[in-house]
C-alpha positions in Angstrom: -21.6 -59.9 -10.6 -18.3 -61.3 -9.4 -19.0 -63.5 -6.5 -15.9 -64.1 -4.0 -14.1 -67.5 -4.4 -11.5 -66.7 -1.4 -13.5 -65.9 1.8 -15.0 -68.4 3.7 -18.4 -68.8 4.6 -18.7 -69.8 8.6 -22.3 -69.9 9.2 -26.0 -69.7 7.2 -26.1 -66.1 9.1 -22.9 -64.9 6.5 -24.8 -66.0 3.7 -27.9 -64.3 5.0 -25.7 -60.9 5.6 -24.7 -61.2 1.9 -28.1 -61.0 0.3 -29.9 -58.3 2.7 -26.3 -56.6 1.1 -26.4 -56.7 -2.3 -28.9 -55.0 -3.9 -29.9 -52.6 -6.5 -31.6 -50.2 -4.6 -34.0 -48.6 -5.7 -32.6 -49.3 -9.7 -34.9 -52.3 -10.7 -33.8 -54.3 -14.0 -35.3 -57.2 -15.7 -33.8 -59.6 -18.1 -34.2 -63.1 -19.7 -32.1 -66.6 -20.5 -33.4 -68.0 -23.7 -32.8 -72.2 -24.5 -33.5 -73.2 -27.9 -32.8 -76.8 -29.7 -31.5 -77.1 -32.6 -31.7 -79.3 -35.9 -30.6 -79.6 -39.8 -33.1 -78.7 -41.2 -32.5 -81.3 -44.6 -32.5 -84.4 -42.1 -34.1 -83.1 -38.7 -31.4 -84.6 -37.1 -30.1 -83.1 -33.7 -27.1 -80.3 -33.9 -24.2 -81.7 -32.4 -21.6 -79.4 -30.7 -18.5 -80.5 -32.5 -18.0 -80.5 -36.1 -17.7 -78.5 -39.1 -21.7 -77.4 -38.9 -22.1 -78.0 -34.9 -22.5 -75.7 -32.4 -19.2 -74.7 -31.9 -18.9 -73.4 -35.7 -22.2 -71.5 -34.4 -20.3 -69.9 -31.6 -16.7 -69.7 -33.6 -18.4 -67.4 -36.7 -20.6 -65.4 -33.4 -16.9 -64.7 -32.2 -15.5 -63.8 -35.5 -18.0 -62.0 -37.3 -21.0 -60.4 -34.7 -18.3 -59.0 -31.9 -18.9 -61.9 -28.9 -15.4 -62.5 -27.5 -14.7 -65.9 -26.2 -15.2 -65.8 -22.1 -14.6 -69.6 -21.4 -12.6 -72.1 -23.5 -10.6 -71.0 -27.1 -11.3 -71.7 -30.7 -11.4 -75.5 -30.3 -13.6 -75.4 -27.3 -16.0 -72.4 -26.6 -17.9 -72.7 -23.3 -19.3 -69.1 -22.9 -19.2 -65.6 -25.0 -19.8 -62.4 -23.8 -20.6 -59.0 -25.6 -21.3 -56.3 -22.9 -23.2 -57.8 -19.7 -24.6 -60.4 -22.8 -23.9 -63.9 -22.5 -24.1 -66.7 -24.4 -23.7 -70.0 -22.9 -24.3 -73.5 -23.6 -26.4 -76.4 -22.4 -25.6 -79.8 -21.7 -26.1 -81.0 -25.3 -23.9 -77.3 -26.0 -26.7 -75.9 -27.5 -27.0 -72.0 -27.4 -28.7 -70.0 -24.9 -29.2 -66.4 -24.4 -28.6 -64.7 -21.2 -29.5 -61.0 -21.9 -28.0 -57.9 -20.3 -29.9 -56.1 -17.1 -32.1 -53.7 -18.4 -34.0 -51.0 -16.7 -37.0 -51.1 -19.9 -38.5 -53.5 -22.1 -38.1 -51.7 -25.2 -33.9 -52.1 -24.7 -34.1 -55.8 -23.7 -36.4 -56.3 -27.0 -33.9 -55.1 -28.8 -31.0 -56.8 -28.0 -32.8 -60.1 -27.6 -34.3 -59.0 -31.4 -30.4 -58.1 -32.4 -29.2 -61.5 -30.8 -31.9 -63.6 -32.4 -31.3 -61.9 -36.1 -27.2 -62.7 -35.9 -27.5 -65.7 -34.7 -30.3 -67.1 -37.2 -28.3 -65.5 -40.1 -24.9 -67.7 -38.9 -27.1 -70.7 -38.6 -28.3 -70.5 -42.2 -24.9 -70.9 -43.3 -24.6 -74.4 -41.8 -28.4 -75.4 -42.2 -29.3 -75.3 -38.7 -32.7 -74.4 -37.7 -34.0 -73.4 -34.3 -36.8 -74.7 -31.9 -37.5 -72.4 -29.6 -40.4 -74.6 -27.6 -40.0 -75.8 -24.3 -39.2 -79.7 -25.1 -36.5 -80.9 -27.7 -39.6 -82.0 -30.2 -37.7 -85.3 -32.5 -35.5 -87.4 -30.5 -34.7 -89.2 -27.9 -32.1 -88.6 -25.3 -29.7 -91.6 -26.8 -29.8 -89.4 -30.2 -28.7 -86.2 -28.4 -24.7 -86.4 -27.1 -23.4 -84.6 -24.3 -20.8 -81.3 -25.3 -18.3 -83.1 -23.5 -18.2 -81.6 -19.7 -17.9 -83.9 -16.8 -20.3 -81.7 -14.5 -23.0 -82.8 -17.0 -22.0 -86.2 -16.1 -22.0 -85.9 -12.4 -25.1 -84.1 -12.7 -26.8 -87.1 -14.4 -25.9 -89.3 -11.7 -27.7 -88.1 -9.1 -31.2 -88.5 -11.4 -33.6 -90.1 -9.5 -34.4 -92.1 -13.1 -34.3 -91.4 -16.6 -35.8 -88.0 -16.7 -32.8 -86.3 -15.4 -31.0 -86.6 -18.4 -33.9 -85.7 -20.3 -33.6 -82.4 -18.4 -30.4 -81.6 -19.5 -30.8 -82.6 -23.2 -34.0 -81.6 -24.2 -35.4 -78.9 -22.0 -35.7 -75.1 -23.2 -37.1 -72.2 -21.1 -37.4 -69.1 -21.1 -36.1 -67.3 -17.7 -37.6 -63.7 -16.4 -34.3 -62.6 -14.3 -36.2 -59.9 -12.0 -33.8 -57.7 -9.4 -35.2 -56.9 -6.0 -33.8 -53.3 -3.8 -33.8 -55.5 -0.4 -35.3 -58.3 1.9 -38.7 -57.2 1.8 -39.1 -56.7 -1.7 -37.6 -60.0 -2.3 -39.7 -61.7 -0.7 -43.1 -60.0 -2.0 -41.7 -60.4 -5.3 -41.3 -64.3 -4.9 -44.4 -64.8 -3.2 -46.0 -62.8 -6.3 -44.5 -65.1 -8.8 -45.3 -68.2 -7.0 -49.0 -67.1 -6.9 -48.9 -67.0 -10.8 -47.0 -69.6 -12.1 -49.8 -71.9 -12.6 -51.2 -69.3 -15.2 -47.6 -68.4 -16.9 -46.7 -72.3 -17.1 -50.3 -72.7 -18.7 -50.2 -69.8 -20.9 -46.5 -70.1 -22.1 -46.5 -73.8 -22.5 -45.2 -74.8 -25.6 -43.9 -78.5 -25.1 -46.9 -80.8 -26.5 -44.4 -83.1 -28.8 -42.2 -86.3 -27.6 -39.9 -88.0 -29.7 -41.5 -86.9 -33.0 -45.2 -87.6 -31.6 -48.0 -85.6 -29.7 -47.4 -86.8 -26.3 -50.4 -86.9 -23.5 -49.4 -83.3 -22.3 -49.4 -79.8 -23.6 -46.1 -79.4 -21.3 -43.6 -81.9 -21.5 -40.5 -79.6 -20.2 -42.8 -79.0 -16.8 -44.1 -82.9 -16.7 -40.0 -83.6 -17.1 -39.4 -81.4 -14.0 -42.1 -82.7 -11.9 -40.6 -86.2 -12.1 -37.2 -85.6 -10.8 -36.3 -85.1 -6.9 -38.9 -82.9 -5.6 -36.5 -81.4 -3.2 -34.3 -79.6 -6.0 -37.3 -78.9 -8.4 -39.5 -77.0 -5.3 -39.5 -73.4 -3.0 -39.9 -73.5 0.5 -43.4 -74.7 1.6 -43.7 -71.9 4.0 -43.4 -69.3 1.1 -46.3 -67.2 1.3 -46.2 -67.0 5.0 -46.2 -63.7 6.1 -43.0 -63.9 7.8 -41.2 -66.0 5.5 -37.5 -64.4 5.4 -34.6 -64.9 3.4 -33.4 -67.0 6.5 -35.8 -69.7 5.7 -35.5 -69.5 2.0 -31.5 -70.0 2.2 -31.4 -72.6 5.0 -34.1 -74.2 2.6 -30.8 -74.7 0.6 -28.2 -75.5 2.5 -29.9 -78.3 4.1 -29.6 -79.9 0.5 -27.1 -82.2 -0.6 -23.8 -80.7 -1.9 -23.9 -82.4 -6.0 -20.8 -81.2 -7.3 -17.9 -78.2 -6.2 -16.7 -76.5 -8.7 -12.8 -75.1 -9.1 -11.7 -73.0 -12.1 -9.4 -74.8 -14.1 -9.5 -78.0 -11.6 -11.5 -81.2 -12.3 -15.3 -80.8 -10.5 -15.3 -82.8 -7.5 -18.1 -85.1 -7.1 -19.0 -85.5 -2.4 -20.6 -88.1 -1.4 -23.6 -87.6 1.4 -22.8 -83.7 1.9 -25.3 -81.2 2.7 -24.1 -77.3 2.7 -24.5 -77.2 6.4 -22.0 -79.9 6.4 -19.7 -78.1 4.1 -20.1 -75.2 6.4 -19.3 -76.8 9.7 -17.1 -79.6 8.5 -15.3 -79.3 5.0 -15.0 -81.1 2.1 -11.0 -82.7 1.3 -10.0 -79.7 3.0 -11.7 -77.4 1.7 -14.2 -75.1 2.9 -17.0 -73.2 1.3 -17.4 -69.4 -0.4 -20.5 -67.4 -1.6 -20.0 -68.7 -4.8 -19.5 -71.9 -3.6 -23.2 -71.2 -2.4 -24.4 -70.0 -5.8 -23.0 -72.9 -7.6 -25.0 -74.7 -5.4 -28.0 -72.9 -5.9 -27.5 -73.2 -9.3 -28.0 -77.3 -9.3 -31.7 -76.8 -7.9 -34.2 -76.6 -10.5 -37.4 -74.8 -9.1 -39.6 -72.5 -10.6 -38.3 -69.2 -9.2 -34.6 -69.4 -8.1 -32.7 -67.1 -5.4 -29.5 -65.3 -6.3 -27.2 -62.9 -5.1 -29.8 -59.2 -6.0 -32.2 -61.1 -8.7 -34.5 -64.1 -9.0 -34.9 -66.1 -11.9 -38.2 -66.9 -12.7 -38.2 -70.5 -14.4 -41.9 -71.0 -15.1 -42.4 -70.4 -18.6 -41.2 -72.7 -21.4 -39.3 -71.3 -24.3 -41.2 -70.0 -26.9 -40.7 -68.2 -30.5 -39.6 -64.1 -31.0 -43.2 -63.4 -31.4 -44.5 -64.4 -27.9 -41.0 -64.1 -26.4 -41.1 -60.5 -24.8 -45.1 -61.4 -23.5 -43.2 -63.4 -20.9 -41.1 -60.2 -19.5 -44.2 -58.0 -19.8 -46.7 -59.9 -18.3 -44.1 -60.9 -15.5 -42.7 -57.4 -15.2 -46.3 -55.8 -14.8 -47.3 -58.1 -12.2 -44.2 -58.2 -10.0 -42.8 -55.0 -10.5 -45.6 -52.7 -9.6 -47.5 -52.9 -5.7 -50.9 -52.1 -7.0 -50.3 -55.1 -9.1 -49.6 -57.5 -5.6 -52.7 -56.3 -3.8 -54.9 -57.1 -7.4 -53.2 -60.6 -7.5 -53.3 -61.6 -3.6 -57.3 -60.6 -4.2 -58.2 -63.2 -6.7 -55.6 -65.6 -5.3 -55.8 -64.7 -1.3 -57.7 -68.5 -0.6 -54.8 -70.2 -2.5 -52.7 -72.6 -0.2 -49.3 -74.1 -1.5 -50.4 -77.2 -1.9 -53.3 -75.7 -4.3 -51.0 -74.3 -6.3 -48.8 -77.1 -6.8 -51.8 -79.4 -7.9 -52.9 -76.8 -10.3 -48.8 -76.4 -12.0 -50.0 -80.4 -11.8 -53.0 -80.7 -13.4 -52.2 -78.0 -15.9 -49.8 -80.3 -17.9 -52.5 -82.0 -19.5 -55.4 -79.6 -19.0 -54.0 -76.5 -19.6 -55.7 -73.4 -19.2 -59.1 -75.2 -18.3 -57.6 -76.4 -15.0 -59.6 -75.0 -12.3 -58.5 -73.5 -8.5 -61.2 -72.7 -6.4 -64.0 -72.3 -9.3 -62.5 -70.7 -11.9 -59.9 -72.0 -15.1 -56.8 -70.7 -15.7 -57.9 -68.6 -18.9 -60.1 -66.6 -16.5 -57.3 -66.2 -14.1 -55.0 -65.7 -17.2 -57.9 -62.6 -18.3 -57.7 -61.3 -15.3 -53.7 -61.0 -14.8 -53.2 -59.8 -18.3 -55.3 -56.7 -17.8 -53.9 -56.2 -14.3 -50.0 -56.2 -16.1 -51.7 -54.1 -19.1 -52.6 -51.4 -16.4 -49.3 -51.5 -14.6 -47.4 -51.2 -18.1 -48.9 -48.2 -19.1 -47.5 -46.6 -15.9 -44.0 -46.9 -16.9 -42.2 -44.0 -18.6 -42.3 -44.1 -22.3 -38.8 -45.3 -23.2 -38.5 -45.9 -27.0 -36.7 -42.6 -29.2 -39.2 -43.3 -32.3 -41.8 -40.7 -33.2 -44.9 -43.2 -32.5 -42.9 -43.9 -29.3 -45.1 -46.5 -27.2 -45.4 -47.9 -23.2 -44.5 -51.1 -22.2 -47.8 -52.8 -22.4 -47.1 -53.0 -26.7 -45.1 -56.1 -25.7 -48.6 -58.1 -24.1 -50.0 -57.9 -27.9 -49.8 -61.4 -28.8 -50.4 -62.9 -25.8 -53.9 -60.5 -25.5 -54.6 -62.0 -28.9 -54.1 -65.3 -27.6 -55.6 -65.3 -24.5 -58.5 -62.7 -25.5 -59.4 -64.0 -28.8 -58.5 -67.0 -29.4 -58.9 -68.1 -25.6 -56.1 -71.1 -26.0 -52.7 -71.9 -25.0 -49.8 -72.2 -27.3 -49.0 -75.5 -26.7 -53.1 -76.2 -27.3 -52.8 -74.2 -30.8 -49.9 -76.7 -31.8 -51.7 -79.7 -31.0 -54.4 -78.2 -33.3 -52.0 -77.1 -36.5 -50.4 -80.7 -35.8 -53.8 -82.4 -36.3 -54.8 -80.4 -38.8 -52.9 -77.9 -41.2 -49.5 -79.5 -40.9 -50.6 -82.9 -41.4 -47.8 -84.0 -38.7 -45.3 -82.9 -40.7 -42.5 -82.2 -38.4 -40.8 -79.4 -41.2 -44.0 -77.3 -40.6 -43.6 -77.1 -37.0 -40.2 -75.7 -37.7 -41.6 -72.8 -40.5 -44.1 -72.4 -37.2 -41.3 -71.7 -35.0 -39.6 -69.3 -37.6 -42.7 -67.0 -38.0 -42.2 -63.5 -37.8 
């Protein structure tokens, strides 16, 4: 969606007006943003995003060869690509991440995050770079990883409460549900869903267990990274799962938030000093005055676990994880949030939970993982529960794929059942295991680990 960078935006009640506006209808779509690290896979050492084997040679042979066209920059700087609705853009470091297309089905966002996945490993063999999809940048440290050169990243870093913030940038990889909503109402339900599980998808999906070349003293080090940089930016409202929370609330929750940078195309980012969107909104900034994508930008330097914008949210629970678990995140999302018999199963084993449970829980959960317990129970029986209450859902939606043994959605929970059911651990829990044990800490068997089919 093109946001509007002309009108201006005279009171919270405009912005409001704007999101009970766009919508979908009753057209719901699902998509996912995919981070991955990555290194050389002779020396281990971090990619950097210049050079004859960087990440720009990535993005320059993606351009010539696999039909991306550049959408930001030119050949010697490439900020964004874009094939279709499909995006790739960069992180901080200008590492590669996948912003998939809107799809209506699972099956058609499994395959182009399969077709994405397949072009851009085969480009990466040819200059010996190897990817980590996990949720924490595994081998270095954040003096060993360079910025890609853009002075928003810079800005950004200066308003970290300590070192962690550029930790965040550098070395942090998730994996994103975007999940449209057809108005207020179902917005709301929909974020109040996803807040109720995200203890049990940040336990399940954790995948971050390694610092700086070592097991560190948590399965999740992306999530432990987050929780130790300004609360304000890395939270949702605290009066979230009241029953008359409103998207009111949820945006004045942002505009009473300072103002980090303002973004101009093709102008230098300006960086304010003590200005809150209110502010912006009443009194300026250098003489100028804010837009709705001057809101979105702003939205978009807040870090919490499920995001508004403009007709989606962007669930930011789970860390990044390899192809093979990667559409479990979707699915197990999708059949939770997407289907109303699925709310009333989830507000029934979770109707006693307060916000502030479910904060220590996402807590707690960094270094006890699934065997965190709210109100009795560990996450793994939670995480029982909600995968057979998404399986069920699932098989409600329309068969979608053209193949003769053509299958429902739930086919995309398989390895996360086999994880959960059988072997009853997290990922990040089975890696501290292999690390111990069959890879012997060898740091080039995590990586064959990450590349498993």
């Amino acid at each position: 969606m093109v946001l509007d960078e002309t009108s201006v935006v005279s009171s919270v009640d405009d912005l409001v007006d704007f999101y009970r506006e766009t919508n979908n209808g009753n057209d719901l779509y699902i998509g996912i943003e995919w981070e991955r690290s990555g290194v050389y896979r002779d020396t281990l050492k971090p990619v950097k995003y210049e050079g004859d084997q960087g990440y720009l040679a990535v993005l320059k042979k993606l351009a010539a060869e696999a039909g991306w066209e550049i959408a930001d920059g030119h050949r010697n700087y490439i900020g964004e690509l874009r094939r279709g609705e499909a995006k790739v853009t960069l992180e901080a470091d200008g590492r590669l991440e996948l912003a998939g297309s809107p799809k209506k089905n699972l099956h058609d966002l499994a395959r182009e995050f399969r077709i994405h996945a397949n072009e851009v490993k085969e480009v990466s063999d040819f200059f010996n770079i190897a990817w980590l999809p996990i949720g924490w940048q595994p081998f270095h440290s954040d003096k060993e990883i360079e910025f890609a050169g853009k002075d928003r990243y810079e800005i950004l870093n200066s308003f970290g409460t300590n070192e962690w913030m550029e930790s965040e940038m550098k070395r942090n990889n998730g994996l994103t549900v975007n999940y449209s909503y057809s108005d207020e109402k179902n917005a709301i339900k929909k974020a109040q869903i996803g807040f109720r599980i995200a203890p049990i998808v940040g336990a399940v999906f954790a995948s971050a267990p390694f610092n700086e070349g070592k097991l560190s003293d948590c399965l999740d080090m992306r999530r432990y990274c987050k929780s130790h940089i300004n609360p304000e930016r890395h939270s949702v409202p605290k009066n979230i799962l009241d029953k008359n929370f409103s998207l009111k609330d949820w945006i004045s929750f942002y505009t009473k938030m300072t103002v980090y940078l303002i973004k101009r195309k093709d102008k230098k980012d300006l960086k304010p000093e003590n200005l809150t969107f209110d502010k912006w909104i009443k009194e300026g900034y250098d003489g100028i005055f804010p837009t709705i994508y001057d809101f979105d930008q702003h939205i978009k330097t807040t870090w919490s676990d499920i995001r508004l914008r403009p007709n989606y949210l962007e669930y930011r629970v789970s860390d990044s994880v390899p192809m093979r678990y990667a559409m479990g995140v979707p699915a197990l999302v999708k059949g939770l949030v997407f289907d109303s018999k699925s709310w009333g199963a989830v507000e029934d084993l979770t109707r006693d939970w307060t916000y502030e449970d479910i904060l220590k829980a996402n807590k707690e959960a960094l270094t006890h993982g699934l065997l965190t317990e709210i109100k009795g129970k560990n996450l793994l029986w939670y995480a029982k529960s909600f995968i057979h209450i998404a399986n069920d859902a699932l098989h409600k939606f329309a068969r979608t794929t053209a193949s003769s043994d053509a299958t429902d959605e739930s086919v995309f929970l398989a390895s996360i059942k086999d994880q959960i059911y059988i072997k009853e651990k997290s990922i990040a829990s089975e890696m501290v295991e292999l690390w111990k044990n069959d890879w012997d800490e060898n740091p080039k068997r995590l990586i064959e680990w990450c590349e498993k089919e």
